[in-house]
C-alpha positions as CSV (number, residue, x, y, z in Angstrom):
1,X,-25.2,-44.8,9.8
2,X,-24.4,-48.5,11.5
3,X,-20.4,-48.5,11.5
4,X,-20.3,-51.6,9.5
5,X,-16.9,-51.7,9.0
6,X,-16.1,-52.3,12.3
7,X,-18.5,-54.7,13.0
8,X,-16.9,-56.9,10.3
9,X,-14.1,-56.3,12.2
10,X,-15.5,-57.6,15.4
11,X,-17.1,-60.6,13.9
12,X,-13.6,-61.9,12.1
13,X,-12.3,-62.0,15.3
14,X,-14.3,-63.8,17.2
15,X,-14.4,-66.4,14.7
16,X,-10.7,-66.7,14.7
17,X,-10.5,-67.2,18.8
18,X,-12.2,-69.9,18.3
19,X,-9.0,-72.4,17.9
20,X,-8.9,-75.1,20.7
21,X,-6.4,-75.0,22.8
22,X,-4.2,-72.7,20.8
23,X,-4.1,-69.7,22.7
24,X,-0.6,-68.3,20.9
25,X,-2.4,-68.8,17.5
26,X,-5.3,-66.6,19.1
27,X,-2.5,-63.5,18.9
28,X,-2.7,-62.2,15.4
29,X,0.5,-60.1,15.2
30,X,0.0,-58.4,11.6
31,X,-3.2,-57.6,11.5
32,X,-4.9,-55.3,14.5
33,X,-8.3,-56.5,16.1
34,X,-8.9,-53.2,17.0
35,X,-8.4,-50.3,14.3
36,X,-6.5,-47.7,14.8
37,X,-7.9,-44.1,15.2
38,X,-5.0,-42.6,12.7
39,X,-6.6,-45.2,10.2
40,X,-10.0,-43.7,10.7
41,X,-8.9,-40.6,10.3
42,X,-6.9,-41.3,6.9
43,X,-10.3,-42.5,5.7
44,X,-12.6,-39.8,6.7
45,X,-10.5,-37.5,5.0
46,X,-10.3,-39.1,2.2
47,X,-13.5,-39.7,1.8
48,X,-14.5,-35.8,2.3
49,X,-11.7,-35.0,-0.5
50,X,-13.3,-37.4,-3.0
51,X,-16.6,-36.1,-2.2
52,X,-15.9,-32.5,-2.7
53,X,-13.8,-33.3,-5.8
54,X,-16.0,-36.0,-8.0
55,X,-18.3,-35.7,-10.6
56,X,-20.7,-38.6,-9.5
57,X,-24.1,-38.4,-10.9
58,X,-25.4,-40.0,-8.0
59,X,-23.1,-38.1,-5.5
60,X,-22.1,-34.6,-6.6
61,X,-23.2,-32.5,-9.3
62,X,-21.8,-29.1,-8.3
63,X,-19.8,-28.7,-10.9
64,X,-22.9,-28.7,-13.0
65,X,-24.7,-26.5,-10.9
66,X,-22.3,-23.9,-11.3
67,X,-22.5,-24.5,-15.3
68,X,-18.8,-25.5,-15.6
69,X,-19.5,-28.8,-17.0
70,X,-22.8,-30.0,-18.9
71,X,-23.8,-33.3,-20.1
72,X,-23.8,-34.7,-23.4
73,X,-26.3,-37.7,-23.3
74,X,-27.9,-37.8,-20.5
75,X,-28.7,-34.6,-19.1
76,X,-31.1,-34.5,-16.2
77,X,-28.7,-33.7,-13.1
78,X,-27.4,-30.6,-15.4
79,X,-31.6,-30.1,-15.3
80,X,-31.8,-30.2,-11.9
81,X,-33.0,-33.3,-11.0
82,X,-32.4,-33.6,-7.4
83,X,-35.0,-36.2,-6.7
84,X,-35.9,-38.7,-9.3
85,X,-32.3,-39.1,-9.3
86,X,-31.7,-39.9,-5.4
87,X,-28.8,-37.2,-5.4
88,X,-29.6,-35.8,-1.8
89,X,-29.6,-38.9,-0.4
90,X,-26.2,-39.8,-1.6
91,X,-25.0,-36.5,-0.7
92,X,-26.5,-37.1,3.2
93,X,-24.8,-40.6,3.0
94,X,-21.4,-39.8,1.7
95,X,-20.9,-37.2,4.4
96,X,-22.7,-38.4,7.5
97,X,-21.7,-41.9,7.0
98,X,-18.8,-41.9,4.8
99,X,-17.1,-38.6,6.3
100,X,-18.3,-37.8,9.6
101,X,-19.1,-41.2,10.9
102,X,-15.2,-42.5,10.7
103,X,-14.0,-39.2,11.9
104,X,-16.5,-39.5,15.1
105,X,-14.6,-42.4,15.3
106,X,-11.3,-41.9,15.0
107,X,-11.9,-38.8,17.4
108,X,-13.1,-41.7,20.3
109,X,-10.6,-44.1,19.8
110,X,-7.9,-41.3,19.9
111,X,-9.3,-39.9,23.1
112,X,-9.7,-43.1,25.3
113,X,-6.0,-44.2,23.9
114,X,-2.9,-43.4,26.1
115,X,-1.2,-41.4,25.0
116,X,0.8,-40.6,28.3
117,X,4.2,-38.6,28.0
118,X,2.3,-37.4,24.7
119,X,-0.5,-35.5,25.7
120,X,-0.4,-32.9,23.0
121,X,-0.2,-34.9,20.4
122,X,-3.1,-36.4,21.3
123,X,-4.7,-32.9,21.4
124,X,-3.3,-31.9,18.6
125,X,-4.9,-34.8,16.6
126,X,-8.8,-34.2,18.0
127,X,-8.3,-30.5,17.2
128,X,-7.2,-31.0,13.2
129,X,-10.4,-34.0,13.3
130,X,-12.6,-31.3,14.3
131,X,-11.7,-29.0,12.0
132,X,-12.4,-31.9,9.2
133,X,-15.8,-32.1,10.9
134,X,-16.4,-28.7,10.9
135,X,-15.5,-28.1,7.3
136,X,-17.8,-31.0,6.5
137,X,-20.9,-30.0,8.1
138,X,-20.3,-26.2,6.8
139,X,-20.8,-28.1,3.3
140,X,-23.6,-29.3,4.4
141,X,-25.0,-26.5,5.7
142,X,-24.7,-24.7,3.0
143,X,-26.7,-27.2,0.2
144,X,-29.7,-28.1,2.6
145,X,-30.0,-25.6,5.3
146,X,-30.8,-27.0,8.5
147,X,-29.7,-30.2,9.1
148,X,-29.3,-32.9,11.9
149,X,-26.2,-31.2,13.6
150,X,-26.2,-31.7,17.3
151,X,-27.1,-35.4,17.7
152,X,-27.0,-36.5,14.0
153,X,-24.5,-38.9,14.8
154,X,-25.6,-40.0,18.1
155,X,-27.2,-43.4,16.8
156,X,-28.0,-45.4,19.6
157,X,-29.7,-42.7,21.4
158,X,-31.3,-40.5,19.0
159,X,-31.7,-42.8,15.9
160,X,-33.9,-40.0,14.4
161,X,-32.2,-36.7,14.7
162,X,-33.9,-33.2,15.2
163,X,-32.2,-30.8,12.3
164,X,-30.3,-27.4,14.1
165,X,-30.7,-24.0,13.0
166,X,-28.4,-23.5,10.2
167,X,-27.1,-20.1,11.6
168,X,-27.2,-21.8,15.4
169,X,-24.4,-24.3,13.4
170,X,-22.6,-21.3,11.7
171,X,-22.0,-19.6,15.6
172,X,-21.0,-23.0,16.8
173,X,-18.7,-23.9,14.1
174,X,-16.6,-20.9,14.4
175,X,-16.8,-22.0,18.4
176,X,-15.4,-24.7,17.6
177,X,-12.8,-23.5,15.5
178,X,-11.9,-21.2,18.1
179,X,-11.5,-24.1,20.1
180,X,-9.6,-26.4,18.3
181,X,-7.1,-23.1,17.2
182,X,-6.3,-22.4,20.9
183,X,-5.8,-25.8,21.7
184,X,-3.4,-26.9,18.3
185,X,0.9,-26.9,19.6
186,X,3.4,-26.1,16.9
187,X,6.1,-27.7,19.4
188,X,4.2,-30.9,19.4
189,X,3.5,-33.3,16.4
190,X,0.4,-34.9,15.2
191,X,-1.0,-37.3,12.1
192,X,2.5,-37.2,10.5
193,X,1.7,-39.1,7.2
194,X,-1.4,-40.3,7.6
195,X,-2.7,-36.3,6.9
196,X,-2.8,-36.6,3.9
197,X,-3.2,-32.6,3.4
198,X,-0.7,-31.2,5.9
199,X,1.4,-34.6,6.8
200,X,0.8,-33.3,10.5
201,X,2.2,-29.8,10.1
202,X,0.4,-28.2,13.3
203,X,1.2,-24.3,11.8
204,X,-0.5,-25.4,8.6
205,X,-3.8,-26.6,10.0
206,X,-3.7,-23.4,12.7
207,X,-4.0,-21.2,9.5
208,X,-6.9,-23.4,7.7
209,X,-8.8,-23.4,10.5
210,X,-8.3,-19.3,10.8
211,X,-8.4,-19.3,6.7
212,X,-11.8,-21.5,7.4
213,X,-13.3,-19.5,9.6
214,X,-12.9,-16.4,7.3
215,X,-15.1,-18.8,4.6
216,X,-17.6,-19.2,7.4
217,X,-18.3,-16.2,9.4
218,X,-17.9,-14.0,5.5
219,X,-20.7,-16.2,4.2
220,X,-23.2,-15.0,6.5
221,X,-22.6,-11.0,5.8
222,X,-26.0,-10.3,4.3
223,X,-27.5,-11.7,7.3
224,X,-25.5,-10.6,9.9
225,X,-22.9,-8.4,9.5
226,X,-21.6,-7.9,12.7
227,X,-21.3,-11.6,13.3
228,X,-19.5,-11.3,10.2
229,X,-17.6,-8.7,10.5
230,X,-16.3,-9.8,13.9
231,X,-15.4,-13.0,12.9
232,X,-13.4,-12.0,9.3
233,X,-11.7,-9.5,11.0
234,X,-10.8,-11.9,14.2
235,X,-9.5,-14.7,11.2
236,X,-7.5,-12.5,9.5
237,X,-5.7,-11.3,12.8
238,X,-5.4,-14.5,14.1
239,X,-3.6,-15.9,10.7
240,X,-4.7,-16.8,7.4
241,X,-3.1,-18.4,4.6
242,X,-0.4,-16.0,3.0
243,X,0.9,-17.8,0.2
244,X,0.4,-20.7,-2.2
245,X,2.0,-22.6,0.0
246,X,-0.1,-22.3,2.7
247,X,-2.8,-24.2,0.0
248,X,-5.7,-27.0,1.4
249,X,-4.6,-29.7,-1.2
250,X,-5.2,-33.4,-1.0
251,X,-2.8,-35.4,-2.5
252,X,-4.3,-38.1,-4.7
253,X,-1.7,-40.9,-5.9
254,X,-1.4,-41.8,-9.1
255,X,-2.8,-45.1,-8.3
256,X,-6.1,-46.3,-7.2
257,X,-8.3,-46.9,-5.7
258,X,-6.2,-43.8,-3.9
259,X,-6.2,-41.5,-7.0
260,X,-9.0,-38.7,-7.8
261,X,-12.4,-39.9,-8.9
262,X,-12.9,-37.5,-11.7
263,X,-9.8,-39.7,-13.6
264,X,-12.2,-42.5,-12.7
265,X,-15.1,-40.5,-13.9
266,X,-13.5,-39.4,-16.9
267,X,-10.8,-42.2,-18.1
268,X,-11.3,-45.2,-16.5
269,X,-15.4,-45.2,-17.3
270,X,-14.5,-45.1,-21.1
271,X,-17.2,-42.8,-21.4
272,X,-18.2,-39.6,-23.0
273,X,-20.5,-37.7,-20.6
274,X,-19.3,-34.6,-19.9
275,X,-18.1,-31.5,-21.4
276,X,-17.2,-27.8,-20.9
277,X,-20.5,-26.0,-20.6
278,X,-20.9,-23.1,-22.7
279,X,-21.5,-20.8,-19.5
280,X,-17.4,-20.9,-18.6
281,X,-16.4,-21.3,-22.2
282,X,-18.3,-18.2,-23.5
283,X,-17.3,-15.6,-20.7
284,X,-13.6,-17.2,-20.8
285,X,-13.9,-16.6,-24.5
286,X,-15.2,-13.1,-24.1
287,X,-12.2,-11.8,-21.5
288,X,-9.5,-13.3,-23.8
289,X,-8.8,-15.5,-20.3
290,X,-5.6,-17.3,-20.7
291,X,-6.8,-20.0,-18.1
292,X,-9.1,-21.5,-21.4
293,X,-5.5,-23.4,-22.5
294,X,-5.1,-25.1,-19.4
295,X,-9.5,-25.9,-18.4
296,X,-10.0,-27.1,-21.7
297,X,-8.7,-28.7,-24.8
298,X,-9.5,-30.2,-28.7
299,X,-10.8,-26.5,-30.3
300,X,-13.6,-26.8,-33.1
301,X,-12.6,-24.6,-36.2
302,X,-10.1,-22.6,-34.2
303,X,-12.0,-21.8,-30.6
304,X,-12.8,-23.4,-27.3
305,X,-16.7,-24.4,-27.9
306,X,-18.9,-25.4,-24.7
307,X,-22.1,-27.7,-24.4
308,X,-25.3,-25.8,-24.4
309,X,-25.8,-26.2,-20.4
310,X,-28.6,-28.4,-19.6
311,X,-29.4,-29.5,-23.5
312,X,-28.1,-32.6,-25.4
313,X,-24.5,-32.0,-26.9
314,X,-22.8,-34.1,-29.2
315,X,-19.1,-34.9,-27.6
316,X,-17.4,-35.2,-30.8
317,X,-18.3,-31.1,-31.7
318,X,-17.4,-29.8,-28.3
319,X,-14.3,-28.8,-26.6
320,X,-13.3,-31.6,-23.8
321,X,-11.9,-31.1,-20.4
322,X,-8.0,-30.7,-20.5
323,X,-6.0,-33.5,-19.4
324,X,-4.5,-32.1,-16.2
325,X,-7.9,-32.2,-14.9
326,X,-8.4,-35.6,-15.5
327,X,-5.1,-36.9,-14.1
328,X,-5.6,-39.5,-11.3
329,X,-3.1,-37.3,-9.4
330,X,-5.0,-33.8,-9.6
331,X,-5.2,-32.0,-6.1
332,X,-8.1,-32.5,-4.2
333,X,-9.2,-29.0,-3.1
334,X,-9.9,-27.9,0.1
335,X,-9.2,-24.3,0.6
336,X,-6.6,-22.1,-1.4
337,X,-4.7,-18.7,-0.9
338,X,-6.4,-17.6,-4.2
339,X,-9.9,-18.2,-2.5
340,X,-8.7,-16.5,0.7
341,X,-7.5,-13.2,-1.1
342,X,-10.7,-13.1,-2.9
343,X,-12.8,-13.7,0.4
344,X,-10.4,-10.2,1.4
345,X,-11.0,-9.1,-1.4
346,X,-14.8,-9.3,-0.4
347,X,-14.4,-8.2,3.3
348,X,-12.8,-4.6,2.4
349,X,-15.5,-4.3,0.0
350,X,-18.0,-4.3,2.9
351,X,-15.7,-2.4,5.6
352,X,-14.3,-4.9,7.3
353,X,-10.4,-4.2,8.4
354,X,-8.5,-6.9,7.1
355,X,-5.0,-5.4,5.9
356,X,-5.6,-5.1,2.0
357,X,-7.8,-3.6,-0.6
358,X,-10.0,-4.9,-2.3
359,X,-7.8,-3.5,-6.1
360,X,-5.0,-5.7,-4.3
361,X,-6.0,-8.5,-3.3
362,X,-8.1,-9.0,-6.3
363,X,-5.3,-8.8,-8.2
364,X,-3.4,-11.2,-6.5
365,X,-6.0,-13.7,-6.5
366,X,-6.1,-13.5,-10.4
367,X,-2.7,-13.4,-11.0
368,X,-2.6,-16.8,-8.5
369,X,-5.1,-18.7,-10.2
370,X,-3.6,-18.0,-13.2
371,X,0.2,-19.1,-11.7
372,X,-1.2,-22.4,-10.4
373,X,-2.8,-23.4,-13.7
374,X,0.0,-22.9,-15.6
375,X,-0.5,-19.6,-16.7
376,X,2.5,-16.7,-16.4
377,X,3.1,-13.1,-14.6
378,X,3.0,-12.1,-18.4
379,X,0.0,-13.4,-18.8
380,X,-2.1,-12.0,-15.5
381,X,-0.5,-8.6,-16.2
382,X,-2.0,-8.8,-20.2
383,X,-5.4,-10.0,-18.8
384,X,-6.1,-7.9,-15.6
385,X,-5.2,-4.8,-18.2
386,X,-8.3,-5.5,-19.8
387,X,-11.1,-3.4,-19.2
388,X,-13.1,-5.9,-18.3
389,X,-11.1,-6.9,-15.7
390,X,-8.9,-4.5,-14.4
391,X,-10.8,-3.5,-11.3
392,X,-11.4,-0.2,-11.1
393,X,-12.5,-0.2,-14.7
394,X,-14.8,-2.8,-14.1
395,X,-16.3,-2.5,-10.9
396,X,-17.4,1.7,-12.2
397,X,-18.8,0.1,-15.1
398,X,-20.8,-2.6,-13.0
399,X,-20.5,-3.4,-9.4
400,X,-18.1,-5.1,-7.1
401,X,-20.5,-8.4,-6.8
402,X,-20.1,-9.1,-10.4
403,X,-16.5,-8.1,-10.7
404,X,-15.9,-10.3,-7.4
405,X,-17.6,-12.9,-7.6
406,X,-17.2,-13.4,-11.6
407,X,-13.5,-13.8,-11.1
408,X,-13.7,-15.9,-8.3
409,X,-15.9,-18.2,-9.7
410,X,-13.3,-18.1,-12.9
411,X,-11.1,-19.5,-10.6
412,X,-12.7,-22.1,-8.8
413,X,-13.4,-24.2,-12.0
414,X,-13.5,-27.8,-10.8
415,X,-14.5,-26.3,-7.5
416,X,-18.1,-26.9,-7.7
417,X,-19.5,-26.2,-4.6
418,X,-17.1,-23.5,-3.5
419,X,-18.4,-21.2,-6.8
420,X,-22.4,-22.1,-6.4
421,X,-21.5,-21.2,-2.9
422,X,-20.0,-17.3,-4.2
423,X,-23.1,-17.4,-7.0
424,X,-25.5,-17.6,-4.6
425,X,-23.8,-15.0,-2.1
426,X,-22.8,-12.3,-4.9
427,X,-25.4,-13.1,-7.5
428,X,-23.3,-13.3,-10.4
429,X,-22.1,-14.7,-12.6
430,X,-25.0,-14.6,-15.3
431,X,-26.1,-18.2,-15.9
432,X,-28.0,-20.0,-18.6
433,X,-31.1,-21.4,-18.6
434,X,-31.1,-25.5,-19.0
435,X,-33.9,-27.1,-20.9
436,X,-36.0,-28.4,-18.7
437,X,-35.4,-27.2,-15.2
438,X,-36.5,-29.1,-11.8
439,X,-36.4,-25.5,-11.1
440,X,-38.5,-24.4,-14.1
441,X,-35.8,-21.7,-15.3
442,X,-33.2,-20.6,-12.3
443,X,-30.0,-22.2,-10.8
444,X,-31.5,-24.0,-7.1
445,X,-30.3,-22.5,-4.1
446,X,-30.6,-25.6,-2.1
447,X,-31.0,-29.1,-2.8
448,X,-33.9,-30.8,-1.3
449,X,-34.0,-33.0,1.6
450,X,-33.2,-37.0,1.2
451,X,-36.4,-39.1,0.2
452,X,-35.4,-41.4,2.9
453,X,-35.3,-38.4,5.6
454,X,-39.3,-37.9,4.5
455,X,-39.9,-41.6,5.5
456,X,-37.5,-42.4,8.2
457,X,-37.3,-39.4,9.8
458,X,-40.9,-37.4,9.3
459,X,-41.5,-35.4,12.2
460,X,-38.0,-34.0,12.2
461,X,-38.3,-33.7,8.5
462,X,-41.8,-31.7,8.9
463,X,-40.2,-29.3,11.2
464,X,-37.4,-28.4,8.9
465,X,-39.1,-28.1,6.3
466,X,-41.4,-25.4,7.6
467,X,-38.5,-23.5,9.4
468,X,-36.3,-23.0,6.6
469,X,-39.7,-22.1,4.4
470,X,-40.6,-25.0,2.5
471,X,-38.4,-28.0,1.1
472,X,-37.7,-26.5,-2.5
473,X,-34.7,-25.9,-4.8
474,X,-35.8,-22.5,-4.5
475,X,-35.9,-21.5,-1.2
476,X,-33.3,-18.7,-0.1
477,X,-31.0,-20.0,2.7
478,X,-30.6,-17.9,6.0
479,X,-27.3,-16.4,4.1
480,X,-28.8,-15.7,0.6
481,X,-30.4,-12.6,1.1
482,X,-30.7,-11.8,-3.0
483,X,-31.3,-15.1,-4.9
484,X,-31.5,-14.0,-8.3
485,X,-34.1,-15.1,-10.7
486,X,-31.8,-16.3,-13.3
């Protein structure tokens, strides 16, 4: 986790001072010798939105893992295959070093600068870093367990981290949040354009950090329900997104290297890998779900067809991913009102008081989801008529979990960790069996530690391993009370 970047940095100047007897030539008025923490903060948060959002074999396969894409070739990540193809430690390195490392940064640099006459703006800036840091190390959290939390980023001092209780980083993440809301000033400015989410607008990142905190503290309900109920219910008074407009987007350009990887992984590869895995396309296909238009494209004989998930499928006789996916300017996602009113949804389900019904805000999250793809009012109202969907209906003919967290999942297609996320919390949707499973048969519930954590890092390693219950795709995290077998 050596910041490299700036040590280039360091090195390149000192080689220019060494001029004789030019001291004014020494002065390098266009480029800075120091960089700046803004800059550092630009880049950390890019990097975290290009993490969450690609398809990278060797860096995120959650797309797969929640059975909305499968592969056509080569298929051993939609198998599974954590290890053999180094995925976990990609994952470790594009968030600890990639993400976290810069905004550690970019949070000193900011702090030790003077920012006299401007105090809260310089508060303003280490709260919305925090959150970033926050929302980070909840995603990691959530695929490993415990992980190196409390001095994972202390390198000179503790170059081989202990890993934290991964519900002892839940509680102090929502501290933090907590934090970092109280301290935020709407009559102050902040990042201004290089925020590439909010452009600085302090109200916004108040209600992602509330709208975040709902995510957090509603994730742990099986486990702790009072923590969670406290928490959702404290969120939602606090204030959480309310509209569309409130949406956690990143805004890609449509030029790179600053555009959204899947156009890379998709267009500018030239290659065929990927497809629509028959798990989305078949329950689309079954709920007559108007989204299918606007996910996918090319029909074979008439219908939407999906890759058998986890086998060989020939690219030429499967549906392809639609084009709006792929463009190099498609959001990045962070958080969304759909996924907020779905988390309500969720919360009123289990008794907790959060100004909505479940019927209602259910509705509204469909009828969303469906808006922001393209979809129209017409539309929703046709499909949430359906049996099958309308809620009442469905939820007496099956249960809230699958009505839930079917839908949400529905909507969080390109989302990939966000829906393996509601999978593993609500159990449902029903999944397919791949080929030949790391897992011999079910979805993972974890990834496994980093090969290099094993060698580098043993002891610590050892330790985790035995507290969470044994470094396997399989084992339940502290949250997932009801893994199910398929």
């Amino acid at each position: 986790m050596k910041r490299i970047y700036l040590i280039m940095i360091v090195l390149l100047t000192f080689s220019m001072s060494c001029t004789k007897n030019f001291e004014e030539f020494n002065q390098d008025t266009k480029n800075p010798t120091v960089v700046e923490g803004d800059y550092l903060f630009t880049q950390g948060q890019l990097q975290l939105a290009d993490q969450i959002s690609n398809t990278s074999v060797n860096l995120n396969i959650f797309k797969m893992v929640s059975q909305f894409w499968t592969e056509t070739t080569y298929t051993d990540e939609a198998n599974y295959d954590i290890v053999n193809r180094s995925i976990a430690n990609g994952t470790f390195r594009a968030y600890y070093v990639w993400t976290l490392t810069p905004l550690a940064d970019a949070k000193k640099i900011i702090a030790e600068d003077d920012y006299t006459g401007f105090e809260l703006v310089q508060t303003n800036k280490l709260a919305i870093i925090d959150i970033m840091e926050v929302y980070a190390y909840y995603n990691l959290v959530n695929i490993f367990g415990d992980i190196p939390y409390s001095n994972a980023l202390d390198i000179d001092n503790t170059p081989s981290p202990a890993y934290d209780n991964a519900f002892t980083i839940y509680q102090d993440l929502i501290a933090r949040i907590d934090a970092d809301y109280a301290s935020l000033d709407v009559a102050a400015e902040s990042f201004g354009s290089a925020d590439k989410i909010y452009f600085g607008d302090v109200s916004a990142w108040k209600k992602f950090a509330q709208s975040l905190k709902l995510r957090i503290a509603l994730n742990a309900a099986d486990y702790d329900n009072t923590f969670a109920k406290t928490n959702v219910e404290a969120a939602f008074t606090a204030g959480i997104f309310e509209s569309t407009d409130d949406d956690a987007l990143y805004n890609y350009s449509v030029s790179t290297p600053y555009n959204n990887p899947i156009y890379d992984d998709l267009v500018l590869s030239g290659r065929t890998d990927f497809v629509p895995a028959n798990t989305i396309v078949d329950i689309m296909a079954s709920l007559n779900d108007p989204r299918m238009d606007y996910y996918f494209q090319d029909q074979v004989s008439g219908v939407y067809v999906g890759g058998e998930y986890g086998y060989a499928n020939s690219y030429s006789n499967s549906s392809h991913i639609n084009d709006m996916v792929a463009a190099p300017d498609f959001p990045g996602f962070f958080m969304t009102y759909t996924e907020v009113l779905f988390y309500l949804a969720e919360a009123d389900e289990r008794g907790y008081s959060v100004g909505t019904t479940a019927d209602a805000a259910y509705a509204t999250a469909v009828t969303e989801s469906i808006l922001f793809w393209g979809g129209s009012n017409s539309d929703a109202t046709t499909y949430l008529a359906q049996p099958e969907v309308d809620y009442a209906t469905a939820v007496a003919a099956s249960s809230w979990q699958e009505v839930i967290g079917t839908q949400a999942w529905l909507a969080f297609y390109t989302r990939g960790q966000e829906a393996w996320d509601t999978y593993r919390r609500l159990d449902y949707p029903v999944m397919n069996v791949a080929l030949e499973p790391a897992t011999d048969g079910p979805v993972p519930t974890r990834f496994t530690y980093p090969i290099n954590e094993q060698t580098l890092n043993a002891d610590n390693y050892a330790a985790a391993s035995t507290a969470i219950g044994g470094d396997l795709l399989l084992t339940r995290l502290f949250w997932d009370a009801s893994a199910p077998a398929k």
